[in-house]
N, C-alpha and C positions, 0 to 999 in steps of 0.2 A: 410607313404611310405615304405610298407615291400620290404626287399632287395630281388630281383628276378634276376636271369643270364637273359641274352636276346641276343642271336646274331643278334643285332639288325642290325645292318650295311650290314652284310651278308645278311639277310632277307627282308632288304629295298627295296635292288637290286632286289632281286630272285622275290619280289611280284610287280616288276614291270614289266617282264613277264617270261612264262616257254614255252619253245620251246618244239614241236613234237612231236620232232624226239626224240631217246634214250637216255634216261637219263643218267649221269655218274655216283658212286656208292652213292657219297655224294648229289647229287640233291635227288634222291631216297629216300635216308638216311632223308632227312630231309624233304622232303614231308609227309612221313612217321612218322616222330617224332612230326608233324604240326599236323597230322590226316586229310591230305586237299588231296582231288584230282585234278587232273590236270587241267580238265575243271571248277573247283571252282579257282583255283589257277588263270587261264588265266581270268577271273571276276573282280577276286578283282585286280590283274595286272592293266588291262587296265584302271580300275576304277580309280587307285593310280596314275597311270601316269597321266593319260589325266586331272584330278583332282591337280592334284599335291600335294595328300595327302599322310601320309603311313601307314594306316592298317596296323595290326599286327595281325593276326588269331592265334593260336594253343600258345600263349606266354609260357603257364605254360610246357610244354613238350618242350621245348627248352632249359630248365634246366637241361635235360639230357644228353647233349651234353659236352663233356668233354673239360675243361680250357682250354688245351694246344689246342686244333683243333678248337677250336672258330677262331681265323683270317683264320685260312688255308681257311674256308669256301667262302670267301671272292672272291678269285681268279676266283674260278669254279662256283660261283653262277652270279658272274659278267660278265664273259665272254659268260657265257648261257644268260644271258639279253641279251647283243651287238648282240650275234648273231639273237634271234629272233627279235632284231626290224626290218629288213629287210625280216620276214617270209611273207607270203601271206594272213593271219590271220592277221594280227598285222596291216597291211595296209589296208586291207577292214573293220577293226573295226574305223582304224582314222579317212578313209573318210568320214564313217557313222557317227562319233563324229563330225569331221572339219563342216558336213553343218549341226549341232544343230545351230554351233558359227555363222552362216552367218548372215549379217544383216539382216534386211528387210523393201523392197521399200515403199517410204510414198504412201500413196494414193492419186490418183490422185484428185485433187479438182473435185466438180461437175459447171457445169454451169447454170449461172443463171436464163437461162430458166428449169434447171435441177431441180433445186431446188424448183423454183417456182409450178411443177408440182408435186412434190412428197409433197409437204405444203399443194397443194392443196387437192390431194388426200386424206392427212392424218386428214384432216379437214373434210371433204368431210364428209368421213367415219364414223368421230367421228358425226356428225350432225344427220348423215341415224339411227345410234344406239339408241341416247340419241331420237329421234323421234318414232323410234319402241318402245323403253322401256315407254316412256310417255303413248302412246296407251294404253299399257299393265296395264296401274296402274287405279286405282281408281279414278275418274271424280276428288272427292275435291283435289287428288293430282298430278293431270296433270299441271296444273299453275306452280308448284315450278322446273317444265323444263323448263318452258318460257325462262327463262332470261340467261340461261346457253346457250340454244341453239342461243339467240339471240346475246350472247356474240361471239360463236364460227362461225356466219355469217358475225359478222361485220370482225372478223379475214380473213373470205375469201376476203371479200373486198380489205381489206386494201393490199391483198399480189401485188394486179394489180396496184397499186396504183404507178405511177413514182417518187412520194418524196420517197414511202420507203426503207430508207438507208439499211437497209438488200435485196437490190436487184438491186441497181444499180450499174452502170460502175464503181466504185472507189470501191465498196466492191466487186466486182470482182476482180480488179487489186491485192486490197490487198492480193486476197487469193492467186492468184498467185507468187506473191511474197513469200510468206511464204512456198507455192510449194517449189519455184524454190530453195529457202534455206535448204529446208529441203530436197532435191534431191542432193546439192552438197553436205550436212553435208554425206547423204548415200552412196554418191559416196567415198569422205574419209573413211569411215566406210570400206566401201567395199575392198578398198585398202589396210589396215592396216590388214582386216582379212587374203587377202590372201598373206600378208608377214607373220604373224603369224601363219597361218593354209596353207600351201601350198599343192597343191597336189598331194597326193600321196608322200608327205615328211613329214615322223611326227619330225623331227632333232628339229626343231624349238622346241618341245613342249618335247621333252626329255629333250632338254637344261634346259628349264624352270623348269624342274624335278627336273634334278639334280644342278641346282643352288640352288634350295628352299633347297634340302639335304644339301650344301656347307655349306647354308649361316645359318643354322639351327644349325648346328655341327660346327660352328666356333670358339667356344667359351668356350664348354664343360668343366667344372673344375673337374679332376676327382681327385681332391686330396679333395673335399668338404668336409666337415664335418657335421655329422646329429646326432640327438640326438632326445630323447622319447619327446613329448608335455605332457603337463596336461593329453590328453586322452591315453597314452603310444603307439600314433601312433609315425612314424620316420617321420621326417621335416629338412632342412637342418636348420645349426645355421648359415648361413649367408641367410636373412629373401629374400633377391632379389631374390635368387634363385627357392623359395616358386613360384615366378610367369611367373619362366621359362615354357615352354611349352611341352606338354609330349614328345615330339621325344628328347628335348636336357634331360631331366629327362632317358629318355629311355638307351640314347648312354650313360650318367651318369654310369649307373646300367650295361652298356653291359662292361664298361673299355676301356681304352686308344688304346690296341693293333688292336684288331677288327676294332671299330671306324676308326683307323687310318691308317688302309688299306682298309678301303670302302672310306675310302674321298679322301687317293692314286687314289684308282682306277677309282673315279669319277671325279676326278680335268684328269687325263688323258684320260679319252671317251670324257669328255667335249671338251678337245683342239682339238679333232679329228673330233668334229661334224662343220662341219665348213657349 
């Protein structure tokens, strides 16, 4: 684990979207020090949020960013988030996300006359081929179609047949039943998406953002201790930590100060998105 600066806190925010309109000199600054363009930038954003992942593009050039101005970053990269989620961009990309998440309606069972004529059909057809193809063969090998075709005749039969239980009123009803369960499991479905995905309000899925940020970054030991292994890689000497996850790894390596004015400023949009 080689030691790397990372304003990671600062740049969690900023790549969860970049506004417009003019940049202020530090957004600039640090688009720039990323080597990311704007329309790359608004990508990997939307992706991060609506994912609720946080990519990190340009990491090794973030090390040029000096100690002391790593948190300042924080403020100005934050409040350029807030403002573009209310942009016109930002909400015609959610709605296009919100109906991937939409459920979808079970199919309507067929009926049992329905069914019986597409069986018949499908038999029908298979009967006409395996008879053309017999034609087509050799006299001593027309015989070994006999009994296939004779199989798939007596299946037409059987489909008119009133015993058979693949076509009566009771395996009808069943299917309907199964319908009508699986129409109201959709209708729930349906419900829940659009408390979670509302329209034209992406709040709901911000939340979810920046809670997974909260709850990822709650923990953070940045007094850890690491030391060389066998391979003279760095690994912490407290071994738990080894299977923490790269974003709490990350905010590790970015320090306390940063870190703890991107969770400030997350723990206060959050109370605001109501």
């Amino acid at each position: 684990m080689k030691k790397l600066f990372l304003i990671v806190p600062a740049f969690i925010l900023i790549m969860g979207f970049v506004y417009s309109r003019i940049m202020d000199d530090k957004m600039k600054h640090l688009l720039q020090v990323i080597q990311l363009s704007e329309d790359n930038a608004k990508n990997i954003i939307f992706s991060d949020c609506s994912g609720s992942y946080f990519s990190l593009p340009g990491l090794k050039g973030l090390k040029s960013i000096a100690v002391g101005d790593r948190a300042s970053f924080v403020e100005s990269v934050g409040n350029y988030v807030k403002e573009n989620t209310t942009s016109k961009d930002f909400i015609k990309r959610y709605n296009e996300f919100r109906e991937t998440k939409k459920p979808s309606p079970p199919e309507k069972p067929k009926s049992t006359a329905e069914q019986k004529k597409e069986q018949k059909e499908s038999i029908q057809k298979a009967i006409e081929n395996l008879e053309k193809t017999k034609k087509q063969m050799p006299a001593d090998q027309q015989s070994s179609f006999d009994e296939t075709i004779k199989s798939f005749k007596e299946q037409l039969k059987e489909i008119d047949n009133p015993d058979n239980p693949m076509f009566n009123a009771d395996m009808e009803k069943m299917m309907k039943q199964m319908y009508d369960k699986q129409t109201a499991d959709y209708n729930q479905k349906l419900d829940d998406w659009n408390k979670e995905y509302p329209e034209n309000n992406p709040k709901p899925m911000i939340k979810k953002w920046l809670r997974n940020f909260l709850d990822k970054t709650n923990d953070v030991d940045y007094n850890a201790q690491t030391a060389d292994d066998q391979y003279g890689r760095k690994v912490f000497v407290n071994s738990k930590y080894e299977s923490k996850d790269y974003l709490w790894k990350l905010c590790y390596r970015a320090g306390k100060k940063p870190v703890e004015a991107a969770r400030k400023f997350a723990q206060a949009w959050f109370g605001e998105l109501k």
